[in-house]
C-alpha positions, 0 to 999 in steps of 0.5 A: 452891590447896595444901590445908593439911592434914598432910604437904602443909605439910613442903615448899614445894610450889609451888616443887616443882611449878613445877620440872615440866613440866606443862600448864595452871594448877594448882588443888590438891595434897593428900596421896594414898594410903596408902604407907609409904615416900614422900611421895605426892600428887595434883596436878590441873592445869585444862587448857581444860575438862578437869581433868588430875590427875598423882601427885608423890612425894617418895623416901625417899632415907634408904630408897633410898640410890641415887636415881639407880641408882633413877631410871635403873631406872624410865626405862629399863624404862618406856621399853622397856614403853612401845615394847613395849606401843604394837607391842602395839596397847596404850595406853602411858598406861594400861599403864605408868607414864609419867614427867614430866620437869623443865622443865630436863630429867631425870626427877626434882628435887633440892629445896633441902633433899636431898629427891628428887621424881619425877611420874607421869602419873595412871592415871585410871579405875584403883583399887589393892585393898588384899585379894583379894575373889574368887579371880578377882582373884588370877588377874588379879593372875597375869596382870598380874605374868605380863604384866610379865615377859613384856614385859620377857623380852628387856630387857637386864638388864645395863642395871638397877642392884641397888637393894637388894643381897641383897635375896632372897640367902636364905643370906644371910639366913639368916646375918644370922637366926644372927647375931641369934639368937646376939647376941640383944640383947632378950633374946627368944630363949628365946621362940621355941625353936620358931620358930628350930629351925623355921628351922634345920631348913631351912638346907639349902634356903636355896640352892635359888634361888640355886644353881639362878641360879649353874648356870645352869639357870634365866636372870637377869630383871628383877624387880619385887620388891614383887609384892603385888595393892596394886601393881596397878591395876584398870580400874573398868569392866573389873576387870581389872588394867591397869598394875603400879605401884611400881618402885622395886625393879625390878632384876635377879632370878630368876621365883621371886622374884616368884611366890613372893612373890605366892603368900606375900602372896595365897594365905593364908586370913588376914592376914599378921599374924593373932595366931591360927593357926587362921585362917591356911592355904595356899590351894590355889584360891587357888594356883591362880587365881594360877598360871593367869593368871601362866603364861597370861601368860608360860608359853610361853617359860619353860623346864621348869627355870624353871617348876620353880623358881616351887613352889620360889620360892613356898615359899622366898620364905614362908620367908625372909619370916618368917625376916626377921620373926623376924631383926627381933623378935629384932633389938628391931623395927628395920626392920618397924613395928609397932603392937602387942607382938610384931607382928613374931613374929605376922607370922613365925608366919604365914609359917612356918605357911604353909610347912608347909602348903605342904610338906605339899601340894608334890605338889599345887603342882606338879601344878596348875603342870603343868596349866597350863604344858603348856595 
């Protein structure tokens, strides 16, 4: 049966269900998980005397603009993960997210009214953690992200649409944080002196990333852009991170990227939203256990110029996230949500603490990342 709880109500699930390909007589759909963005359920499937579960998902096409740039990502890098995981001696239906297609072919649905639905085969035995509870899972966090980008080291890039356009260009960020600060429409400015003379103070480094890409000192990759441990999941038996989920904004970018913001949202002694700074500071162990899995994983065939650039990456990745909280508080919180008077400044305050730290420990960084890069 279709429970009848909350979101499962809002569409004519069953119809949806029946557009798929899957095996054997259904038994529940209910909502699963706790996404900000899509639509997200569980689907399980009686198939002789086993239960087969699937996870259904409405795209928020009101997000994702392009489905179809979007779904053409997906297929195309899980297709290429599957073939390169299978050469490996590894399981395909574990270690990449695995697409159901439609019965009358194609990867996703366009319902009656515009919704856009995609299924994936359920990674069993597997959870997500929401927060790092011993430095020994931000170091297989490392290697899962490090995994991924060193099975799609030779993927076409040219294949992969920009989903999001300018989505880490941090010059044009920092031209969008300007405009805020010069319209400041909520009247906030006056607030966050500090803050904005914080930002203004580093323009100059804004470019590092993008003009390293421009000179060709450091090559194109595909990148999954939403680097964070909840996008992993953990074998219940082993502990180890066997798949990266969320792919939605897989596209072309640099290594940086993704490091940088692993190292933003992980290696943090508080919340990304801690109110008081006392608690938030740059982990170095933290740093560390990161930086070992994700350079044992994909380490040997980078180029000393590409290893340079993920302590550049970690510190500008902090940076252009706070620097877009603070776009959005001054903004009045159109893009973030919130739950509390001034979310979004407590969130940018975060970030640039961290920054700080980071700069003050640079030498640290890179020797750590030269420990392990020369292993």
């Amino acid at each position: 049966m279709i429970e009848r709880n909350g979101i499962a109500l809002k569409h004519n699930m069953q119809r949806i269900i029946s557009e798929f390909d899957f095996q054997g007589e259904m038994i529940s759909c209910r909502p699963y998980g706790n996404g900000h963005i899509n639509d997200t359920y569980i689907v399980q499937f009686q198939v002789g005397n086993n239960i087969v579960p699937y996870i259904l998902q409405r795209i928020n096409h009101h997000i994702f603009q392009n489905v179809d740039m979007l779904m053409e990502n997906i297929s195309n890098v899980t297709a290429y993960l599957k073939t390169k995981i299978t050469e490996q001696g590894g399981n395909p239906l574990r270690e990449t997210l695995n697409l159901i297609s439609l019965k009358k072919g194609g990867d996703y649905l366009v319902d009656e009214d515009g919704n856009y639905w995609r299924s994936y085969l359920f990674i069993t035995d597997a959870i997500c953690r929401e927060r790092i509870n011993q430095p020994e899972d931000f170091y297989h966090c490392g290697v899962a992200f490090g995994s991924f980008q060193n099975l799609l080291s030779d993927f076409p890039v040219s294949l992969l649409h920009e989903i999001i356009p300018n989505f880490h260009n941090t010059p044009s960020r920092y031209l969008d944080f300007e405009q805020a600060v010069q319209q400041d429409v909520m009247g906030r400015a006056k607030k966050v002196k500090d803050e904005i003379r914080f930002i203004r103070a580093r323009e100059s480094s804004m470019s590092a990333l993008t003009g390293m890409l421009e000179r060709g000192e450091i090559p194109q990759r595909v990148t999954h852009n939403d680097t964070k441990l909840n996008n992993c999941m953990f074998d219940i038996y082993t502990g180890k991170i066997i798949c990266v989920i969320d792919l939605d904004t897989v596209m072309p970018g640099i290594r940086a990227y993704d490091f940088g913001d692993s190292i933003r949202f992980g290696a943090t002694t508080g919340a990304e939203d801690e109110p008081d700074l006392k608690k938030v500071s740059f982990s170095m162990p933290l740093f560390e256990s990161y930086t070992k899995g994700f350079l044992k994983a994909c380490g040997l065939e980078m180029k000393k110029s590409e290893v340079d650039s993920l302590v550049i990456g970690a510190r500008l990745m902090t940076l252009e996230c706070g620097m877009r909280f603070l776009t959005d508080y001054l903004q009045g919180d159109v893009y973030f949500k919130t739950s509390r008077k001034d979310h979004n400044l407590d969130r940018c305050r975060t970030q640039l603490k961290l920054v700080s730290d980071m700069e003050n420990q640079i030498s640290g960084m890179y020797r750590i990342l030269y420990r392990y890069y020369s292993v």
